[in-house]
C-alpha positions in Angstrom: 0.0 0.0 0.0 1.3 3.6 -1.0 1.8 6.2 1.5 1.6 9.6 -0.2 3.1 12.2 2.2 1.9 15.6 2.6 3.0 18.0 -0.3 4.7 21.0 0.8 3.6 24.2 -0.1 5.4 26.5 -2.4 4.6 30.0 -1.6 1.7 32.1 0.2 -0.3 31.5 -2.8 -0.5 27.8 -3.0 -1.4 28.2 1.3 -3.9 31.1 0.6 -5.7 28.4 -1.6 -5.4 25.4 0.4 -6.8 27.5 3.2 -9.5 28.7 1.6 -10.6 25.4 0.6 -10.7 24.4 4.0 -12.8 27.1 5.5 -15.0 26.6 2.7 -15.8 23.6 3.2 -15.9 24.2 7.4 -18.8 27.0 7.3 -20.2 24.7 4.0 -20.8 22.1 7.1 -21.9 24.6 9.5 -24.4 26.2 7.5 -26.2 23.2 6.4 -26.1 21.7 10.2 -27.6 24.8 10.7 -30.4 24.6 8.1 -31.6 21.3 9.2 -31.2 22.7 12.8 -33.8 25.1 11.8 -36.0 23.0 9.6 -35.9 20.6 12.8 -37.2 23.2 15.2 -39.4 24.9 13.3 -41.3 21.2 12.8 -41.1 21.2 16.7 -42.4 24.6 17.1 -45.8 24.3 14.6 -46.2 21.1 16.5 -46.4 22.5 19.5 -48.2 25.4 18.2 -51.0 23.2 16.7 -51.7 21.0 19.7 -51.8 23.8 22.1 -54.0 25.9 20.3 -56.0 22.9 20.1 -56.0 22.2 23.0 -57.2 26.1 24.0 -60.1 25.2 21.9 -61.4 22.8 23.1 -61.3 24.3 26.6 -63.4 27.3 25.6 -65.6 24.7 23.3 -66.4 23.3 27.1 -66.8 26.9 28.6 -70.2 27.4 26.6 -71.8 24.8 28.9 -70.8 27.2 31.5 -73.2 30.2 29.5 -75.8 27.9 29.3 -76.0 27.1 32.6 -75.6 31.1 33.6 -79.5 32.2 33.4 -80.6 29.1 35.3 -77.8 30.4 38.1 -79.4 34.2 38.2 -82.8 32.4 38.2 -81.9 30.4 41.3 -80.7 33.8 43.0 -83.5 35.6 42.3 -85.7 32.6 43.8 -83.6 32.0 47.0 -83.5 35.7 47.8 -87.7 35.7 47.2 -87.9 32.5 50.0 -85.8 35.0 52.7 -88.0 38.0 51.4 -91.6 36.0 52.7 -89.5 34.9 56.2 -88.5 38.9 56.1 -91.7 40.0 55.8 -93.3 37.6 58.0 -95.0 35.4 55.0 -95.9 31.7 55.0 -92.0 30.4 53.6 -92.1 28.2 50.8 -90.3 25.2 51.2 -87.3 24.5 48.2 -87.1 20.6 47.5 -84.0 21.3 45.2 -81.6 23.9 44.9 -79.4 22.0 42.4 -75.9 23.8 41.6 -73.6 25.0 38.4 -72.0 22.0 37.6 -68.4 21.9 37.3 -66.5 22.7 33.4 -63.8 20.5 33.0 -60.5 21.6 31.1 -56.9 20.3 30.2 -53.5 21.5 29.8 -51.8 18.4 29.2 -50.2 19.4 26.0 -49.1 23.2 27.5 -47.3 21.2 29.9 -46.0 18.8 27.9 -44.8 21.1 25.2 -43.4 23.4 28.2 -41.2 20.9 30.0 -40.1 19.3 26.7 -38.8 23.3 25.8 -41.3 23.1 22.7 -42.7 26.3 23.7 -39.6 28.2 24.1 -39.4 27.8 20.3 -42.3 29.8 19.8 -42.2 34.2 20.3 -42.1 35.5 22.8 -45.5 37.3 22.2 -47.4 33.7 21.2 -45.5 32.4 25.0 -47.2 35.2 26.7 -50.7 35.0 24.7 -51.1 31.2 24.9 -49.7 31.4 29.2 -52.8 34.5 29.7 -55.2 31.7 28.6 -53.8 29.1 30.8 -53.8 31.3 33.9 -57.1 32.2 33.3 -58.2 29.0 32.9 -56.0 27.7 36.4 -57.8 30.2 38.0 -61.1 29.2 36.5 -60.6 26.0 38.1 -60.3 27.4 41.6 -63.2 30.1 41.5 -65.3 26.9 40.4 -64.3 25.1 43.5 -65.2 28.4 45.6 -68.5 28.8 44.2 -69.5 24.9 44.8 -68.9 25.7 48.6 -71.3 28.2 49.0 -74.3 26.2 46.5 -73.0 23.8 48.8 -73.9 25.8 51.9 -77.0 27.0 49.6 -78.2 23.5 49.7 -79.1 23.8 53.3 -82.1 24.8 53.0 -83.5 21.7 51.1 -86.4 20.2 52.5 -86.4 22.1 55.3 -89.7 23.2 56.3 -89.3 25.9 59.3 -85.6 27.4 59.0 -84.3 28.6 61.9 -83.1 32.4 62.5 -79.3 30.6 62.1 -80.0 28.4 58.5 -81.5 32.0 57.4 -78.2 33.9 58.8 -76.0 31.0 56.9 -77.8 30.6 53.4 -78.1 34.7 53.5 -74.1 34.6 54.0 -74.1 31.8 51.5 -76.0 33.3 48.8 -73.7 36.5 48.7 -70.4 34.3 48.8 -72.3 32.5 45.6 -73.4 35.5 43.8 -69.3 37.1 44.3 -67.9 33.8 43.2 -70.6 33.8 39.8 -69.2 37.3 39.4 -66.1 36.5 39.3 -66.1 34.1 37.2 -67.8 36.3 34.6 -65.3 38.5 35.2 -62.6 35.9 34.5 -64.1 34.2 31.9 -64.6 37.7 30.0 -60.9 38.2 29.8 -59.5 34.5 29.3 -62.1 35.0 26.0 -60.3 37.9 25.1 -56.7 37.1 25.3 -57.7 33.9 23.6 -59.2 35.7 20.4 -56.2 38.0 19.9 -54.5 34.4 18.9 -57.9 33.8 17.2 -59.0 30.8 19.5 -62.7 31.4 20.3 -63.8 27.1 21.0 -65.8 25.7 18.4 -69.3 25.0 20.0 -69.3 21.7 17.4 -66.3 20.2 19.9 -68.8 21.0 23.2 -70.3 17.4 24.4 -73.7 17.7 25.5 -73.9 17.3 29.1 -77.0 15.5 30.1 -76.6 17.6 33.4 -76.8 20.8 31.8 -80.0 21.9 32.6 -80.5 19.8 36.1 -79.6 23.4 38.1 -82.8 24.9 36.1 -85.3 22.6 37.9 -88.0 24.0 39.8 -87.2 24.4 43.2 -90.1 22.3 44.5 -88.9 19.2 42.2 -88.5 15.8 43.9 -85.1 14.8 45.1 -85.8 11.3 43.1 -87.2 12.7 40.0 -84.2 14.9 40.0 -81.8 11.6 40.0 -84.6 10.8 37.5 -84.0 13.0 35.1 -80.4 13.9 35.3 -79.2 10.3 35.1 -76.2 11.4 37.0 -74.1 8.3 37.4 -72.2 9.1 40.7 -75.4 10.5 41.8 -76.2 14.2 43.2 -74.4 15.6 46.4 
């Protein structure tokens, strides 16, 4: 086997041109690991762009059950605060069966997360970071305001079936009632501008996504409906609290 050695070479130009062949060929490498680089994370990026604002979707798809729950809510006020009036004025108190409650909207974030610890979402703006992270928060703290206002129906509930209220269960369900209207407030409030940061990225849930809750309407019921026709008709399957 022949061992070809090196070739000196003669003179600056001969180097000059050797050189330049060499770095040629170094930032030739360079760039084109950089292209795929940036054909690689721009993959990764819409990606992660797609399924979040999926994702976002569907959570405001679910948020419409919430609006079509939120006249059977005011209606429920309107009727509690009517029951106090009579004891108030000294009137013969109607007696509520059912009191039912806003049932609780479900919604993900699986694939923000995922896309966040995997440093997906780092790929995208910094605007599209901040706008898709407004939507999230508000939809966190959507989460926790629900679990606020199911205390106080909770408290609200109180007053089922109860015949005679005492001066306390009064004092309660009044305290109760103004926690629930504050906490359905809110949530207006909160839902209001979740929508809104949400439609600046064009994201407004497509009602077609929304499953029909069977439950929906159980919270509308007439407050002197049965406690077993209103496991009747709501075909709960964990049952009613």
């Amino acid at each position: 086997m022949d061992i070809h050695k090196p070739k000196p070479w003669h003179g600056l130009r001969e180097f000059l041109k050797e050189y330049l062949i060499i770095v040629v060929g170094v930032l030739t490498a360079l760039g084109a690991e950089a292209v795929v680089q940036g054909l690689h994370e721009r993959r990764l990026s819409a990606e992660a762009r797609e399924a979040v604002r999926a994702e976002i979707n569907l959570d405001l798809a679910s948020l419409h059950q919430r609006d079509e729950w939120e006249h059977c809510v005011a209606d429920r006020f309107v009727q509690i605060e009517a029951a106090l009036a009579d004891v108030d004025a000294g009137r013969p108190y109607r007696p509520m069966t059912y009191i039912g409650r806003p049932n609780g909207v479900q919604f993900y974030s699986q694939r923000w997360e995922a896309a966040t610890s995997g440093g997906r979402t780092s790929l995208l703006s910094s605007d599209e970071q901040l706008d898709f992270a407004r939507v999230y928060a508000g939809l966190r703290t959507f989460g926790d305001r629900q679990q606020t206002e199911s205390d106080a129906w909770g408290r609200l509930r109180a007053l089922e079936g109860v015949t005679n209220p005492s001066s306390e269960t009064i004092a309660l369900t009044r305290q109760a009632l103004s926690e629930a209207r504050q906490a359905d407030y809110n949530i207006r409030r909160l839902l209001l501008g979740t929508r809104g940061y949400a439609a600046k990225i064009g994201i407004s849930g497509d009602a077609k996504l929304m499953e029909v809750n069977h439950r929906m309407a159980s919270v509308c019921l007439p407050t002197s409906t049965r406690r077993q026709d209103v496991m009747a008709l709501t075909k709960d399957a964990v049952g009613d609290p």
